[in-house]
LUMSE-981860 format. One record per atom (N, C-alpha, C): residue in three letters; x, y, z. Coordinates in pm, whole numbers, plus 50000, padded with zeros to 5 digits. Layout:
ALAXYZ
...
This chain:
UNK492814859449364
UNK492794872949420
UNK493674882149336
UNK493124895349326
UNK494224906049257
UNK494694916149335
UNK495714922949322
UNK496134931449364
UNK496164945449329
UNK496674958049371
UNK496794968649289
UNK498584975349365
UNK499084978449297
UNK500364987649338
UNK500475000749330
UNK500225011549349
UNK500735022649392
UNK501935028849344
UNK501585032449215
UNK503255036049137
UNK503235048849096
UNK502385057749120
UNK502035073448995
UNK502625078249063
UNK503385083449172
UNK503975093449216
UNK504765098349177
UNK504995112249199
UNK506045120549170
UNK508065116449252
UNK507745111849341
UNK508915108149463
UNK509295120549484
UNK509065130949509
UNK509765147849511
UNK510595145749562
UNK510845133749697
UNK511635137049816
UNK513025129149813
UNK512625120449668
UNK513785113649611
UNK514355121649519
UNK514145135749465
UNK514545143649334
UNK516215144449414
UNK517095149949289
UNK516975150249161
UNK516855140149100
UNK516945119249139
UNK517225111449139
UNK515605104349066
UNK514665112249073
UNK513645108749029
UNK512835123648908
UNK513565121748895
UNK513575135648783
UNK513635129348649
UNK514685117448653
UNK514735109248509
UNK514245094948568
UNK514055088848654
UNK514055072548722
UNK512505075848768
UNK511385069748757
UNK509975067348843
UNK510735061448977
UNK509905064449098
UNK510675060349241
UNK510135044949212
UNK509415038349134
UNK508955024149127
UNK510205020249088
UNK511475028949007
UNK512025020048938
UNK513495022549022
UNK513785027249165
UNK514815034349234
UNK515505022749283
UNK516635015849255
UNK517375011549263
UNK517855007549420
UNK517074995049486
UNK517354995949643
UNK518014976949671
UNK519204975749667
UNK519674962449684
UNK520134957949576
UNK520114961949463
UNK520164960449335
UNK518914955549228
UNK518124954749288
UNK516554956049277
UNK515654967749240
UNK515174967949150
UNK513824982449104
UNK512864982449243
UNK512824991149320
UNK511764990349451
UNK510794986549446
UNK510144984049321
UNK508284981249282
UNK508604960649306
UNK509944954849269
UNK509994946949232
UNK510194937349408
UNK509814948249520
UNK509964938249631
UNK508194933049688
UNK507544944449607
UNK506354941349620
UNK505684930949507
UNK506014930449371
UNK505584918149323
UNK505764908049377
UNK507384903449404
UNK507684889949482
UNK506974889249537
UNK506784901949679
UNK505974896749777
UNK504474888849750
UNK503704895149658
UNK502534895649629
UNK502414877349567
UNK503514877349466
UNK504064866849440
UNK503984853949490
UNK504614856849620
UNK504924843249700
UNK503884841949754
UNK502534850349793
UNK501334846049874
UNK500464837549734
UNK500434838249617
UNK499494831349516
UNK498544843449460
UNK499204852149447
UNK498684867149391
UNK499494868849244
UNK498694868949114
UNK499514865249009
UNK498564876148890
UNK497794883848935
UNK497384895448845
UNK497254904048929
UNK497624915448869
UNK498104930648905
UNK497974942748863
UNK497634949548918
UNK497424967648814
UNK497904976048902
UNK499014980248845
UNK500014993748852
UNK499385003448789
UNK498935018448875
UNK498785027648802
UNK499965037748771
UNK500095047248665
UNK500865049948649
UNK500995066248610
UNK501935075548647
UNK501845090248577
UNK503155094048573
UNK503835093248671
UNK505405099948620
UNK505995093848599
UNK506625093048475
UNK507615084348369
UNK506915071248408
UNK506095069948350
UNK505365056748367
UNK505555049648244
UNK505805056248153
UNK506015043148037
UNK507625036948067
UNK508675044248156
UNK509515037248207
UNK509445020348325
UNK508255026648316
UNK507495010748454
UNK507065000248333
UNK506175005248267
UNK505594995048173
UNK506304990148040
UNK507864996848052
UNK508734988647951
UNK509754982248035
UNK509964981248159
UNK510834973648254
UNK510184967548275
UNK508394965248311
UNK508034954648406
UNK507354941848255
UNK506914949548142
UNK505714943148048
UNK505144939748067
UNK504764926948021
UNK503174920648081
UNK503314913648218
UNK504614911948297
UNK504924905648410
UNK505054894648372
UNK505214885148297
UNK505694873448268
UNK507134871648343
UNK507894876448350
UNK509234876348424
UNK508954872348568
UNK508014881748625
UNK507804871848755
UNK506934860448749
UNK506224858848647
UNK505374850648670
UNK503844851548739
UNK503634868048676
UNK502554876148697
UNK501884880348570
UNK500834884348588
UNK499864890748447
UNK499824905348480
UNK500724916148452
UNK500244930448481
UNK499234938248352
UNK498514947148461
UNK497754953948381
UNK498314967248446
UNK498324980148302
UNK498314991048386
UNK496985001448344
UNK497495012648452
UNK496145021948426
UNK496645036548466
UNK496855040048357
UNK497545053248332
UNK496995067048380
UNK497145071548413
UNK496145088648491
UNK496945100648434
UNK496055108148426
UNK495945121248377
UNK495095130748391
UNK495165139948512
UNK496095140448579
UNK496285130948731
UNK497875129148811
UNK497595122448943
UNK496345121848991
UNK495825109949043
UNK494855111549094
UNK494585107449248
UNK496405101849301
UNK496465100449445
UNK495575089149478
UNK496035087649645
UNK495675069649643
UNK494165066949593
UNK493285073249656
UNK491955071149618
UNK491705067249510
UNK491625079349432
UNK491495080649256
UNK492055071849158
UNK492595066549259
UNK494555060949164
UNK492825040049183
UNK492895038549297
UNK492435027149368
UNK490875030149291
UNK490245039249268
UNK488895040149189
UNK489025038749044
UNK490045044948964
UNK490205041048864
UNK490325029248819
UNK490735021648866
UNK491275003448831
UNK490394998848925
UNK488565003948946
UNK487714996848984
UNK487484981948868
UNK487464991248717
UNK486944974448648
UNK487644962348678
UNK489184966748699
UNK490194953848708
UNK489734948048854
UNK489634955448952
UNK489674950249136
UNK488004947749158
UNK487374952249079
UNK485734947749119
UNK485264935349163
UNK484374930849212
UNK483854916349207
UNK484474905049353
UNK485564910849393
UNK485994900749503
UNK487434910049578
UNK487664905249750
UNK488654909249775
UNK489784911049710
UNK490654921049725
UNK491804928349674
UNK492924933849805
UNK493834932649689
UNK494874939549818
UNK495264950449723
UNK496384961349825
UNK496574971149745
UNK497894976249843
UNK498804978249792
UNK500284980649849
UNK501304993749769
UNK501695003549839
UNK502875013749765
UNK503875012349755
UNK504595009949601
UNK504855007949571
UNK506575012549646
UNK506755020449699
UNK507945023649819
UNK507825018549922
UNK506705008849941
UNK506984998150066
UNK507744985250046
UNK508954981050138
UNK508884970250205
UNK509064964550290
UNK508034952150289
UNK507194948650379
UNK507224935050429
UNK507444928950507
UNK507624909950512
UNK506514901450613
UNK505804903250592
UNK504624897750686
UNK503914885750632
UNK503204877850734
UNK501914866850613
UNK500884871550638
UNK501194873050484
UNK499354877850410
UNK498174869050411
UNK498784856050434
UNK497334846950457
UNK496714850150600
UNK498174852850737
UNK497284857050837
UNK496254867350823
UNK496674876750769
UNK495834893850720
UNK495064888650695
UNK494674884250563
UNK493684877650480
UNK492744870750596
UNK493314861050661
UNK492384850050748
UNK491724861050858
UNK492264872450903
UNK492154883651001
UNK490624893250918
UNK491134891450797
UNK490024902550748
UNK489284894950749
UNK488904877650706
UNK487684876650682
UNK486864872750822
UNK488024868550932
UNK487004868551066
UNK485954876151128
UNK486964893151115
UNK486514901551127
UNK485204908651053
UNK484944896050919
UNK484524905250843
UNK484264921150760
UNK485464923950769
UNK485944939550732
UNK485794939050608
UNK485564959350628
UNK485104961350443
UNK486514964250393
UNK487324966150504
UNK488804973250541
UNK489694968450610
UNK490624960450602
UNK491884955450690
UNK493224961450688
UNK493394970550742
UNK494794980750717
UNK495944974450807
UNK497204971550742
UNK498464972750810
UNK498764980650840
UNK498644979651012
UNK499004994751097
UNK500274987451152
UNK501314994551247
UNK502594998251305
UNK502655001651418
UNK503245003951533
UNK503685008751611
UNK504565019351565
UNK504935035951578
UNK505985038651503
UNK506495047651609
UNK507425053251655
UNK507475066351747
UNK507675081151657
UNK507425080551487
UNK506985088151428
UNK506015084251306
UNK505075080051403
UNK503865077651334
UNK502975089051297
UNK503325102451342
UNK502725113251323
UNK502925119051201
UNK504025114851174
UNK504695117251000
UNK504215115750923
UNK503075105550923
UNK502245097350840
UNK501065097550822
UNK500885097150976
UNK498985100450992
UNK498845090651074
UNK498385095251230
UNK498135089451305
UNK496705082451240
UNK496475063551304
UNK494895059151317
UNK494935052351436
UNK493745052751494
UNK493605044151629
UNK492875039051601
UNK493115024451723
UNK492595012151719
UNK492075008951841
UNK490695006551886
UNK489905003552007
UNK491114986352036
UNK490134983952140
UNK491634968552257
UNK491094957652106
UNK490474958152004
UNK489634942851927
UNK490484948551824
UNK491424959251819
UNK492024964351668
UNK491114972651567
UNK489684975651608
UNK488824980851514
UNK488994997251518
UNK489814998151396
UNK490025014951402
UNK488495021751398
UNK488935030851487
UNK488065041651539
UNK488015051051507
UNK489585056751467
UNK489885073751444
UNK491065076051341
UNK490365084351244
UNK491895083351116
UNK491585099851129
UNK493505104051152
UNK493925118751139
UNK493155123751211
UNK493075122551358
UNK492055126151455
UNK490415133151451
UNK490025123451322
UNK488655125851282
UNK487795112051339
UNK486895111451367
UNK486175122651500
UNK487015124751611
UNK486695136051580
UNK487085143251741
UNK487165139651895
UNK486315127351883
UNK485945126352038
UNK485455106052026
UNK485935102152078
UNK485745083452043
UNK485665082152241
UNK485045076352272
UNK484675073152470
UNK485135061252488
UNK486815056552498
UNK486785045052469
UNK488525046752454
UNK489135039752513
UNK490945038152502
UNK491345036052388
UNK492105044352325
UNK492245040352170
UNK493915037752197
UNK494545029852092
UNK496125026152048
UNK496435035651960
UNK497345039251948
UNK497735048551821
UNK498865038751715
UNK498575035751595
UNK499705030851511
UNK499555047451385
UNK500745035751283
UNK501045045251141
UNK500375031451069
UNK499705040850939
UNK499715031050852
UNK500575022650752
UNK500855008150746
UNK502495007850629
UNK502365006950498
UNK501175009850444
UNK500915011850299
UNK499954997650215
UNK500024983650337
UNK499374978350284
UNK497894975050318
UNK497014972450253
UNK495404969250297
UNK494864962250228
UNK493834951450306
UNK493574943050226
UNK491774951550228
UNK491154950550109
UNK489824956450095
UNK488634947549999
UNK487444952450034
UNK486154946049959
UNK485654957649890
UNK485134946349811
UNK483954964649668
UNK483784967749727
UNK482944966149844
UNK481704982449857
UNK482554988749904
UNK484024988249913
UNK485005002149943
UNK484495012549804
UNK484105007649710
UNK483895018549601
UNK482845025049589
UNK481815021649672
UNK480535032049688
UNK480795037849785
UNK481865043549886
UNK482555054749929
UNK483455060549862
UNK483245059749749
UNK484215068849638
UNK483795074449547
UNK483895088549514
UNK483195097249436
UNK483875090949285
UNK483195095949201
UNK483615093349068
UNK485355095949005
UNK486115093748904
UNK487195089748944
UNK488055111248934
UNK488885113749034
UNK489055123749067
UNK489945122249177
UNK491365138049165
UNK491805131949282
UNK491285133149458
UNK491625120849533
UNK491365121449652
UNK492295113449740
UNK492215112749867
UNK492465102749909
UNK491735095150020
UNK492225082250013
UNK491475071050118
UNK490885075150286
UNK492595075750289
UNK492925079150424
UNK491925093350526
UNK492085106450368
UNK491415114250439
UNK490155116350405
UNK489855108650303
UNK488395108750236
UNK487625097350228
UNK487795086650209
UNK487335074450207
UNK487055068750280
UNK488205064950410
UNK487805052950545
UNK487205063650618
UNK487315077050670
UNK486355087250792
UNK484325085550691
UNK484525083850571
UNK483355084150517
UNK482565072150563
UNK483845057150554
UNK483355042950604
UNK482895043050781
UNK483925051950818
UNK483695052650967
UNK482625057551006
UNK482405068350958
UNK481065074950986
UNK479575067350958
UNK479965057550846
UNK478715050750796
UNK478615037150921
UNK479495033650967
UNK479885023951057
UNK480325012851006
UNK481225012650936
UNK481595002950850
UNK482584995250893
UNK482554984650924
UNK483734974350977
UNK485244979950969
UNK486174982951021
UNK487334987950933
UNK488654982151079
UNK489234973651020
UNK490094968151104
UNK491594972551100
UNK492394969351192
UNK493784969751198
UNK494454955551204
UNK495564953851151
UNK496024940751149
UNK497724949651197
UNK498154943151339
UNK499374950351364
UNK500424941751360
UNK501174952251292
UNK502424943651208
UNK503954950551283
UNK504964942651378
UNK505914948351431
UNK507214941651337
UNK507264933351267
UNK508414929551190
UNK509154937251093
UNK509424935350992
UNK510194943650865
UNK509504951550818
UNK509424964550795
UNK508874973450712
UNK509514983750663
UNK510084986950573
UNK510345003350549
UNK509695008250385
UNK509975018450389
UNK509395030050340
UNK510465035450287
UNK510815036050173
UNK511835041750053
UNK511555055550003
UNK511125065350048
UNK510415081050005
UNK511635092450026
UNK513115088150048
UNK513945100350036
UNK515065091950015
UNK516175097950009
UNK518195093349977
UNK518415083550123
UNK517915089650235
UNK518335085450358
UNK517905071150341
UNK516435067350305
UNK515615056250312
UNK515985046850246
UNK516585051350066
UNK516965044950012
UNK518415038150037
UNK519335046650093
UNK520565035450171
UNK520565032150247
UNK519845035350364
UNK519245027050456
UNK518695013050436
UNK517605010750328
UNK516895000050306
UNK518324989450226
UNK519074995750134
UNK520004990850056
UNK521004977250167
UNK521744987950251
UNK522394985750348
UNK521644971150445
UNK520814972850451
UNK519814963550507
UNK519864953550509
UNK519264951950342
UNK519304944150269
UNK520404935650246
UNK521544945750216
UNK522934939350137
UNK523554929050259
UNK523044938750353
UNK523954930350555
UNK523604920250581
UNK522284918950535
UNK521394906950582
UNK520814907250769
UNK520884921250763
UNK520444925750891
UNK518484926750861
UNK518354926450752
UNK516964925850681
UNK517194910650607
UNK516214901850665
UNK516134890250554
UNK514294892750521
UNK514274890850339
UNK513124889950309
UNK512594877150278
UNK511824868950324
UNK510994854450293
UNK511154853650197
UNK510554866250090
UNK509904860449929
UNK511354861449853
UNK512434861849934
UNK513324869649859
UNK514524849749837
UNK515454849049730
UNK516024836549713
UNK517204842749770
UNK517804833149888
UNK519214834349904
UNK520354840649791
């Protein structure tokens, strides 16, 4: 199985601190932040990878190289201009084509088993298995609901109207997905998933699941997040699986 990471961003909300540093490469535990998601990816038997890349990205691809250090094969795929999650996830169709994929941002982390997900998506048979949350600011993010079987129904309150008790989670950045996610994707350009891609799957009626995840997660996207997660980490009030004593 391959993966994809989520690295082109700007981090605005990390500036001035990402003005010279890519937020892939932001310093959280004494760790580069991109580097809690290889492990992770790592420890499930996930060992090729494509990072896309745009701000200070040749700073990613001379820290990370070919991934031999973890004991990974990276590939990258450079954009010009951003092309945001979609675009970013359509571009590195040649690398992810042909069989399930996962795909994770690169300011997540995350401690869950991925073989459950994995074993979840293929029951379900989903074209789409999203790690959703419980959050009490899940609105921050983008609300999706989930009918009582977990089968999201409603992303960013599109459609309007679902006859039927929905859950509300946040999404945590990771999803596990199949090709024909790419014949809901226009040619490569920016877009995104969330508001362009899965309402396109939904509408077509396309399997699209939730897998709900209440354990470790955060999200590294400002100063607060980043000593927060640090602190965490350092306390051992956060223990990560993939992570060595």
């Amino acid at each position: 199985m391959r993966a994809m990471i989520l690295a082109a961003g700007f981090g605005t909300r990390l500036r001035p601190l990402t003005n010279t540093v890519p937020k892939a490469l932001i310093p959280v535990a004494g760790r580069p932040l991109i580097e809690y998601g290889l492990l992770f990816l790592k420890a499930y038997g996930i060992e090729e990878v494509v990072i896309n890349l745009h701000h200070l990205g040749e700073k990613i691809r001379a820290l990370l190289g070919d991934g031999s250090f973890y004991g990974l094969r990276i590939t990258y795929t450079p954009e010009d201009p951003i092309l945001e999650s979609g675009g970013g996830i359509k571009n590195a169709q040649p690398f992810l084509d042909g069989e399930t994929f996962v795909v994770l941002n690169c300011d997540t982390i995350i401690d869950l088993d991925l073989t459950a997900v994995l074993a979840a998506h293929r029951k379900t048979k989903a074209a789409a298995t999203l790690v959703l949350r419980p959050d009490p600011e899940a609105a921050r993010y983008g609300i999706l609901e989930t009918d009582a079987s977990n089968r999201i129904r409603r992303f960013l309150g599109q459609p309007p109207e679902v006859n039927e008790p929905l859950l509300s989670y946040m999404f945590t950045g990771l999803q596990v997905l199949e090709p024909r996610v790419f014949t809901f994707m226009p040619e490569v350009k920016p877009f995104s998933t969330t508001r362009a891609t899965y309402p396109s799957m939904l509408q077509a009626g396309e399997p699209l699941y939730g897998f709900i995840h209440i354990g470790t997660w955060m999200t590294v996207d400002d100063a607060e997040a980043m000593t927060r997660a640090t602190q965490a980490i350092v306390s051992g009030q956060v223990r990560l699986s993939y992570l060595r004593p």
